[in-house]
C-alpha positions as CSV (number, residue, x, y, z in Angstrom):
1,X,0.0,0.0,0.0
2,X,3.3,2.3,0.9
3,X,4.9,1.6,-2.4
4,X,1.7,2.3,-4.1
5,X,1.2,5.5,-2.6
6,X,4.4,6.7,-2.8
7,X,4.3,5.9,-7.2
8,X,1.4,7.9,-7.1
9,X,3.3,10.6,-5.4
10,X,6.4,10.9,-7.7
11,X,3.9,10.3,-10.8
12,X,1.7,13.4,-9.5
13,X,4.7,15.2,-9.1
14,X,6.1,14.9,-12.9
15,X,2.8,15.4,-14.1
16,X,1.9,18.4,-12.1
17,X,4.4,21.1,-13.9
18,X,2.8,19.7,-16.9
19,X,0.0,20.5,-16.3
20,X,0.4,24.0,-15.2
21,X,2.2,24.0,-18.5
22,X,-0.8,23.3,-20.6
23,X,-3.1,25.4,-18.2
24,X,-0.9,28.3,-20.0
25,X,-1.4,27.4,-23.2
26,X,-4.4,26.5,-25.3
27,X,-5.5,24.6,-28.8
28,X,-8.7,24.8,-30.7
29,X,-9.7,22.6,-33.7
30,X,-12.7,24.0,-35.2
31,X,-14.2,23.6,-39.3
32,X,-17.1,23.4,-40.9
33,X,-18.3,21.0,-43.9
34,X,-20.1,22.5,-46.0
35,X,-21.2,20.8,-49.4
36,X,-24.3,21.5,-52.1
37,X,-25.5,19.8,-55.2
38,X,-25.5,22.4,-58.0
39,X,-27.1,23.1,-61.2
40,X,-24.9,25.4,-63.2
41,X,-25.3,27.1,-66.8
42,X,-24.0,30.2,-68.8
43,X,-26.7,30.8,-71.8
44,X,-26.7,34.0,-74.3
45,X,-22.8,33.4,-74.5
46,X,-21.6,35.6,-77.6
47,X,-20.3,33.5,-80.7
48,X,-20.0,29.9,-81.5
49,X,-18.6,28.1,-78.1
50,X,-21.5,27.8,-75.3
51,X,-20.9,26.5,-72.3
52,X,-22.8,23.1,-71.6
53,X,-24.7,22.9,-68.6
54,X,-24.7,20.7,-66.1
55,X,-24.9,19.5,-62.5
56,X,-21.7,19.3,-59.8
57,X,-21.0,19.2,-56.0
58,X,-19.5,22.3,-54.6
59,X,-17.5,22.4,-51.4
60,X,-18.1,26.3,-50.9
61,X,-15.6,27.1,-47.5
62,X,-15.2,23.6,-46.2
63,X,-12.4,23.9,-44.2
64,X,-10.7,22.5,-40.9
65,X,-8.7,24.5,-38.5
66,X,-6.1,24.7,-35.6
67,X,-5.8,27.6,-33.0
68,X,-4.0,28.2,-30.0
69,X,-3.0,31.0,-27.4
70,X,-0.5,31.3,-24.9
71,X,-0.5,33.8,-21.9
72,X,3.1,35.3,-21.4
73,X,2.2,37.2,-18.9
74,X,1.7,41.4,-18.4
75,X,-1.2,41.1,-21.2
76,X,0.7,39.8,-23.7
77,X,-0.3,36.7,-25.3
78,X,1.3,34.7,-28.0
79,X,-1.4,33.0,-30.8
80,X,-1.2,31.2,-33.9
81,X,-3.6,29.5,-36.5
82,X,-3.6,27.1,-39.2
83,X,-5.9,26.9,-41.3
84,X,-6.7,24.6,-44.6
85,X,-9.5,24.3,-47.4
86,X,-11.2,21.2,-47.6
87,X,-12.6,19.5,-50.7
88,X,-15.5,17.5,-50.2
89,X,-15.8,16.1,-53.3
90,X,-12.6,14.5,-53.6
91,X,-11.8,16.7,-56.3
92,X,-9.4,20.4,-57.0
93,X,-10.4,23.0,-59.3
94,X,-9.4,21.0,-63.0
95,X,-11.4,17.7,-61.6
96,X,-8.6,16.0,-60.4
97,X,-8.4,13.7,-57.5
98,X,-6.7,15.9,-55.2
99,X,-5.7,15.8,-51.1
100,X,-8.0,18.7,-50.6
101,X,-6.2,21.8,-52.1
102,X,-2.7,21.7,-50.0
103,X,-2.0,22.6,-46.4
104,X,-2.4,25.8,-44.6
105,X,-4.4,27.3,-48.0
106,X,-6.7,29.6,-45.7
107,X,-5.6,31.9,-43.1
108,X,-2.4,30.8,-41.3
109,X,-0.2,32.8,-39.0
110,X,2.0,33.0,-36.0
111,X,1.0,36.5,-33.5
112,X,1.4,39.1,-30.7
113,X,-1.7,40.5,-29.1
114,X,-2.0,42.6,-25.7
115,X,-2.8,46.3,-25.0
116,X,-0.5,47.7,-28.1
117,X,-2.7,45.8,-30.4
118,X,-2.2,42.5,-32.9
119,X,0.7,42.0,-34.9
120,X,0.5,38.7,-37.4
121,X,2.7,37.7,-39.7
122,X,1.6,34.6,-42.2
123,X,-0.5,34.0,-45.1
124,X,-3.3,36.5,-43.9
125,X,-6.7,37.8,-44.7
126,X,-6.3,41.6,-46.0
127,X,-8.8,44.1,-44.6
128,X,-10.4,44.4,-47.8
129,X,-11.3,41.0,-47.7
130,X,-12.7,40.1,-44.3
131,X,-14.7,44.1,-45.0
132,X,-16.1,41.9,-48.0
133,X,-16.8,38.9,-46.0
134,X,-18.7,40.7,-43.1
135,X,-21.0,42.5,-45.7
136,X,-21.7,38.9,-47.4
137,X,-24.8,38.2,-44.4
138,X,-24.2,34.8,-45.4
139,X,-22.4,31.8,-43.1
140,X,-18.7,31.5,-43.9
141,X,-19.2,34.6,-46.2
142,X,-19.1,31.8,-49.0
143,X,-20.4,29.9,-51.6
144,X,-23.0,31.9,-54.7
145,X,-23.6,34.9,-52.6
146,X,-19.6,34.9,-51.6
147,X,-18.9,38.9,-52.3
148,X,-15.6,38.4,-53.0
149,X,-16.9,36.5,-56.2
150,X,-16.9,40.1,-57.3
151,X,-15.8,42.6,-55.2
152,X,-11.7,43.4,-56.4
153,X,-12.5,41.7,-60.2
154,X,-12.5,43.7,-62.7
155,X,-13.1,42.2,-66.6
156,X,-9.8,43.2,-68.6
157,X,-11.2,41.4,-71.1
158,X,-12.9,43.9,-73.0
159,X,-10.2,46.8,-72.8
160,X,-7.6,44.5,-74.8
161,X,-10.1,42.3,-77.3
162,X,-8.6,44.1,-80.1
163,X,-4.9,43.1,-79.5
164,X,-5.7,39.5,-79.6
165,X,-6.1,37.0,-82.2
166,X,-9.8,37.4,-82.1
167,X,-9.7,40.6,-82.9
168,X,-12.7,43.0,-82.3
169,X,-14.6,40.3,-81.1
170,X,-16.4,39.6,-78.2
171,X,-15.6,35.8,-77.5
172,X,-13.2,35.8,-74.9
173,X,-9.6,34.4,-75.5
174,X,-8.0,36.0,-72.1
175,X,-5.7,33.8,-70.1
176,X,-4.8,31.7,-73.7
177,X,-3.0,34.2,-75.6
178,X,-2.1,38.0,-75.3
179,X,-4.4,39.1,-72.8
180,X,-4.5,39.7,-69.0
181,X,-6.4,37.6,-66.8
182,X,-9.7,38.2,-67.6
183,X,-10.4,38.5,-63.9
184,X,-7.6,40.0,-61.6
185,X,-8.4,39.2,-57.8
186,X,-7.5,42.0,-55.8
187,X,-9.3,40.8,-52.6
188,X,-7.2,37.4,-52.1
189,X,-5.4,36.1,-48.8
190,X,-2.0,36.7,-49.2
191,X,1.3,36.5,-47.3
192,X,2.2,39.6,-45.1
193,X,2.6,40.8,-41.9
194,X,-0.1,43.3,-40.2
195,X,-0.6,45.3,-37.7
196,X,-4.2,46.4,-35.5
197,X,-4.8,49.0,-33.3
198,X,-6.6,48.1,-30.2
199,X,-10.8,49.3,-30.4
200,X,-11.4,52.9,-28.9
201,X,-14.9,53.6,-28.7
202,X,-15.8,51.1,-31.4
203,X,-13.5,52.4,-33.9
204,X,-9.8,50.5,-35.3
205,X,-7.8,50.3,-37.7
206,X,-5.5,47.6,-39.3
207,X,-2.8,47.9,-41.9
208,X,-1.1,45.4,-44.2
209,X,1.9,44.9,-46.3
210,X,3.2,42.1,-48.6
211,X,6.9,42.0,-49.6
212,X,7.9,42.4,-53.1
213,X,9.8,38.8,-52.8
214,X,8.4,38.1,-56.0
215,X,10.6,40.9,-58.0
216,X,12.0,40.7,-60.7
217,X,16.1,39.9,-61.2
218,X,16.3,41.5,-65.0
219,X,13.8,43.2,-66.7
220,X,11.8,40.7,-70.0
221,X,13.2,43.3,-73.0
222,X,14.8,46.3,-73.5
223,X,11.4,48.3,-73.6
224,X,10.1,46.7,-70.8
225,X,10.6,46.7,-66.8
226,X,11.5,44.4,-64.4
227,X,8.6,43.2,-62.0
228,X,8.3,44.1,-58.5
229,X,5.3,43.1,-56.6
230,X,3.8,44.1,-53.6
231,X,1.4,45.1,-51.9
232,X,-0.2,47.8,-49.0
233,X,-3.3,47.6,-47.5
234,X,-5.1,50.4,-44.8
235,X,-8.1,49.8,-43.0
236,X,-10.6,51.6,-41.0
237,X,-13.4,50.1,-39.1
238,X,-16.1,51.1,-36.7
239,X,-19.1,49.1,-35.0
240,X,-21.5,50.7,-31.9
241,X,-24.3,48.6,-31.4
242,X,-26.8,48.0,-34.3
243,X,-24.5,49.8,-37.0
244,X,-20.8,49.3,-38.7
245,X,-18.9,50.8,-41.3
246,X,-15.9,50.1,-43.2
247,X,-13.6,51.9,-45.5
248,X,-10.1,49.9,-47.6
249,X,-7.7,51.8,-49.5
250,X,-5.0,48.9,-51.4
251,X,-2.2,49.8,-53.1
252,X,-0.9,46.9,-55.6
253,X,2.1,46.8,-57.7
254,X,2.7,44.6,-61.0
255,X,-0.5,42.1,-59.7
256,X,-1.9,41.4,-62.8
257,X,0.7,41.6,-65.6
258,X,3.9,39.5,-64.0
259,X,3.0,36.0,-65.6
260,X,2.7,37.2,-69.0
261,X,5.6,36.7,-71.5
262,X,7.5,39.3,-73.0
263,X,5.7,38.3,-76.4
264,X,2.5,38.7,-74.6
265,X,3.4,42.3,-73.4
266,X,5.1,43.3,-76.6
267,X,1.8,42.4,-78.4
268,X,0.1,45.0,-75.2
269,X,2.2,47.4,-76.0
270,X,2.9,47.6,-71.6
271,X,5.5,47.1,-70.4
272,X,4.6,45.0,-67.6
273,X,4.7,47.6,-65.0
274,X,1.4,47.7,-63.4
275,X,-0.4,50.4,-60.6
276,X,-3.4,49.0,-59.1
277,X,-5.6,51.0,-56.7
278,X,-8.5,50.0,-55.4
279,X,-11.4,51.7,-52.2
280,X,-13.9,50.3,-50.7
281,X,-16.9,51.8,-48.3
282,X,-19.1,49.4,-46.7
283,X,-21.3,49.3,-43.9
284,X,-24.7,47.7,-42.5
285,X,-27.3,48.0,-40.1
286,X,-29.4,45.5,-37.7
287,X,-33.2,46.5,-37.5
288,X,-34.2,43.6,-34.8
289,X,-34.7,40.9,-37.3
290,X,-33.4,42.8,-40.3
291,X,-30.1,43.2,-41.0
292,X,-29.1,45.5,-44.3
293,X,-25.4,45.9,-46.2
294,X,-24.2,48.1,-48.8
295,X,-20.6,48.3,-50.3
296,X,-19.3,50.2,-52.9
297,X,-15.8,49.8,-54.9
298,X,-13.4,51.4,-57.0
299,X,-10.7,49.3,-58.5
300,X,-8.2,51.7,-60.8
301,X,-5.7,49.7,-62.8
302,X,-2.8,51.7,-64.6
303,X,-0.7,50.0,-67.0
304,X,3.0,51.0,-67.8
305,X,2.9,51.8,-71.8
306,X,5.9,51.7,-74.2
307,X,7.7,54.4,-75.4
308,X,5.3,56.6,-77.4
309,X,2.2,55.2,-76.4
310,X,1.1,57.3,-73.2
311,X,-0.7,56.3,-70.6
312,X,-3.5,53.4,-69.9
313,X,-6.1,53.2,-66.7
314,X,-9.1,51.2,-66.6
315,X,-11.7,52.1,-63.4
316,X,-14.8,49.8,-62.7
317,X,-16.8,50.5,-59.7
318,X,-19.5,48.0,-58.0
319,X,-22.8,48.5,-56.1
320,X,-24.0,46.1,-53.8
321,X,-27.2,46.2,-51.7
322,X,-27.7,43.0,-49.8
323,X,-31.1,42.5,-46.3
324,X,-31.3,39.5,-44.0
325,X,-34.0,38.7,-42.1
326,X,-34.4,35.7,-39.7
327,X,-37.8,34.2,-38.2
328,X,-37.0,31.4,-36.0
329,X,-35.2,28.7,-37.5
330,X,-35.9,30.5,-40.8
331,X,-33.5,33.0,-42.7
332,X,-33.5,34.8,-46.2
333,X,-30.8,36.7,-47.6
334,X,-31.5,39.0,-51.1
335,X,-28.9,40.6,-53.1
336,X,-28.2,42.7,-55.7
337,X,-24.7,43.6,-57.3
338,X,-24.0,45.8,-59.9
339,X,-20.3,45.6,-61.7
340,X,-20.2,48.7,-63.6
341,X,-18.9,48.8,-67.3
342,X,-14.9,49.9,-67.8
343,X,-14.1,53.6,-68.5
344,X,-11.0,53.2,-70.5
345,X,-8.5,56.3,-70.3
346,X,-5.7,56.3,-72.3
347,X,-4.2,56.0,-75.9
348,X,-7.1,53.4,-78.2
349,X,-6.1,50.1,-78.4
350,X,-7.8,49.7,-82.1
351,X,-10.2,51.6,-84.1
352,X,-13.3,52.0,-84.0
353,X,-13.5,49.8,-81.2
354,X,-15.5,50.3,-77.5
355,X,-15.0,49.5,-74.3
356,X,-18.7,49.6,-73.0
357,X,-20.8,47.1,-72.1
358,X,-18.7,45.4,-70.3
359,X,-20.6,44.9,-67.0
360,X,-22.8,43.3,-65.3
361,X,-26.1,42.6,-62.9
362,X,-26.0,40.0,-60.3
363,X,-29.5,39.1,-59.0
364,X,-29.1,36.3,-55.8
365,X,-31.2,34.6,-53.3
366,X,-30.6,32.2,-50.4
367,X,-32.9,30.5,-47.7
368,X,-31.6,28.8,-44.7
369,X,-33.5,26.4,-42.1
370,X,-31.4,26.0,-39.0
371,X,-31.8,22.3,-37.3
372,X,-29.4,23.4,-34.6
373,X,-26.8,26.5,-33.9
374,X,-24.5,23.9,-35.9
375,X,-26.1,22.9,-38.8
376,X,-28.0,24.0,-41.7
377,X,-29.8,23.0,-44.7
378,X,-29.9,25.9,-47.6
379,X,-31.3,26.8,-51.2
380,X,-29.5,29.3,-53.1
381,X,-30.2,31.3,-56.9
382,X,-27.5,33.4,-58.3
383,X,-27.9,34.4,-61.4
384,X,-25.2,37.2,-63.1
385,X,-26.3,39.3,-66.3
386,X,-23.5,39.9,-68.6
387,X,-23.3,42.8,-71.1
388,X,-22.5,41.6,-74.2
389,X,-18.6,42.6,-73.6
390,X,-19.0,41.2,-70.1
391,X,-17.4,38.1,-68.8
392,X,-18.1,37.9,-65.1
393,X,-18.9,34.6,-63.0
394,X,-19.0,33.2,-59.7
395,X,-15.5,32.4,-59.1
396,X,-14.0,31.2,-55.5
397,X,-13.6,27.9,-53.8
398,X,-15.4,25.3,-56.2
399,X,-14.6,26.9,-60.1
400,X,-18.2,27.5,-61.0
401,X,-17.5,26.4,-64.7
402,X,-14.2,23.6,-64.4
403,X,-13.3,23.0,-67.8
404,X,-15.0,25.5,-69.6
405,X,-14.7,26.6,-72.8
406,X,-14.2,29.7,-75.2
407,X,-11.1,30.8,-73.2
408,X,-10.1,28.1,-71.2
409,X,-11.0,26.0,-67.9
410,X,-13.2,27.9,-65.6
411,X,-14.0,30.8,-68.3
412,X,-17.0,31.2,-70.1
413,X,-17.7,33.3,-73.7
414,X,-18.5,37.3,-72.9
415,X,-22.2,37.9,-72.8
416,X,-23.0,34.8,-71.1
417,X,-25.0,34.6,-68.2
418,X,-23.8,32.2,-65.2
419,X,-26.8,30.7,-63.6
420,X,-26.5,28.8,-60.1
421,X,-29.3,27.1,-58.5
422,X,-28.6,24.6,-55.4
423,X,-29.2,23.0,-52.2
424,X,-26.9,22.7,-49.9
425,X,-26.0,21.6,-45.7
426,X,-23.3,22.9,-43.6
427,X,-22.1,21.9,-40.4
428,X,-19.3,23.9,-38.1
429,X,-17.4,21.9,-34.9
């Protein structure tokens, strides 16, 4: 009985600095799987190639997660997260068997917090992002009604038809030949290191930069530059009760332009040096029941032009208006999103030829029955009017249109109209 006791002495006292050990320290694992069965189609496409519809699984923001703290004492705390996207379906982006899409493809970082604030440095969600997210009203800020499907796109498309083999016409080749990307992302996690102030009176702010690692060693030709992107972002935030409001300003250097050959810029005429700026204003307010959100954009992309040729911007702005009201168990979520058509400034880029109607409407609806505070059975409709010179779509997480035609996978003809209708369940631990 003596030599019993006196093991469970020595064994209490190894274990008992442990303990205090993990006392100090803390880790969460947290997810949520969230997976629909989708109709998709794109009809009224301009030209010859139309995309075929059909039916998919979509994992939206399925993901799984691990976060922790530590207390070091004073107020400061340590904390980290890792965070990875999850693919239902067994399947990436081309329809490939895939392990999910890679590890620590969401939001991953390593952190100081205490009464200066919250430095992070990582792979990081920008301000102009998790602005977007908060004014989505949806769960996750994901799937159809996802803003970021739209908000820091703009369609290039239409400001550089004329320089591609295509010429003046209004099937899109972008992303196979001389043209940008059809849609440059400008609200995309990226890696950085931030810094936010601490909340006075409901009001912070948070600013970001990404390192120009990515810069260029020589520049592509004699006429053109050598690359060096990067990135700042400035936030402002402020929430009292019942009402928030948001404002971005990002500053982006050579985003869009530093994949493209030099035979791809020289056909431009840019030199590959690219400006991007881009605002955003956003805010919402809870009546009870009712919640509305409104956003509004600016994205301003100046391109570097070749000797002679002057200068190049291209300006879009959006609209969005977006209510949520919730009964019960019961919620419905309306939105409407307007992408403004391109105003082109800037030497022409062919004769005779137009940039307008290059936007785009985007009508959507989603209804929610909660079982639980977990889970969650929905139906959602989005449905985005493209301009004849307009080649938008519901991009994000699952590509609405893998393997699509007229411009390669994932890209549909200008002037068609992506069409989403879908149930879906999600689940969060």
């Amino acid at each position: 009985m003596k030599k019993n006791l006196m093991a469970l002495a020595v064994a209490g006292a190894l274990v008992a600095p442990a303990l205090a050990f993990a006392q100090a320290s803390s880790v969460q694992i947290y997810g949520a799987m969230d997976a629909g069965f989708q109709y998709v189609d794109a009809p009224g496409a301009t030209g010859v190639n139309q995309y075929q519809a059909r039916t998919r699984i979509a994992s939206n923001s399925s993901l799984i997660g691990f976060r922790g703290s530590e207390n070091l004492g004073g107020g400061l705390r340590a904390i980290w997260q890792l965070e990875n996207q999850l693919s239902i379906d067994g399947v990436g982006g081309n329809n490939t068997q895939t392990m999910a899409n890679g590890w620590n493809t969401r939001t991953t970082f390593v952190g100081l917090t205490g009464g200066f604030g919250q430095v992070l440095v990582g792979y990081l969600n920008p301000p102009r992002r998790a602005y977007a997210v908060r004014n989505a009203l949806v769960p996750g800020g994901t799937g159809p009604l996802a803003v970021v499907n739209y908000a820091g796109r703009i369609n290039l498309g239409a400001a550089f038809a004329p320089l591609n083999a295509a010429a003046n016409t209004t099937a899109n080749t972008f992303g196979t030949t001389n043209g940008l990307a059809n849609l440059s992302s400008i609200t995309s996690r990226t890696q950085g290191v931030s810094y936010k102030t601490p909340t006075f009176d409901g009001f912070d702010a948070e600013i970001m930069y990404t390192p120009n690692e990515s810069a260029g060693n020589v520049a592509l030709s004699a006429t053109q530059a050598k690359l060096d992107p990067s990135l700042w972002n400035l936030g402002l935030n402020y929430a009292r009760g019942p009402f928030n409001m948001q404002f971005s300003y990002a500053r982006l250097n050579d985003w869009t332009t530093q994949s493209l050959t030099s035979a791809n810029l020289t056909a431009l005429g840019i030199t590959g040096r690219e400006r991007t700026d881009a605002w955003m204003l956003g805010g919402g307010y809870a009546f009870g029941a009712t919640t509305v959100a409104a956003l509004f954009e600016r994205v301003d992309v100046g391109l570097g032009q070749q000797p002679g040729l002057g200068a190049l911007n291209i300006k879009r702005d959006l609209w969005m208006l977006r209510g949520r009201h919730t009964a019960g168990p019961h919620n419905v979520v309306l939105s409407y999103t307007r992408l403004g058509d391109n105003s082109v400034d800037g030497r022409a880029l062919a004769a005779g030829f137009t940039y307008g109607e290059s936007g785009a409407d985007v009508y959507a609806l989603r209804y929610g029955y909660n079982f639980s505070r977990r889970t969650e059975v929905n139906f959602v409709y989005s449905d985005t009017r493209n301009k004849k010179n307009g080649n938008y779509q519901t991009a994000g997480v699952s590509s609405m249109f893998p393997g699509g035609t007229g411009g390669g996978a994932g890209v549909i003809n200008a002037g068609a109209d992506p069409r989403i209708i879908g149930i879906g369940l999600r689940h969060t631990f």
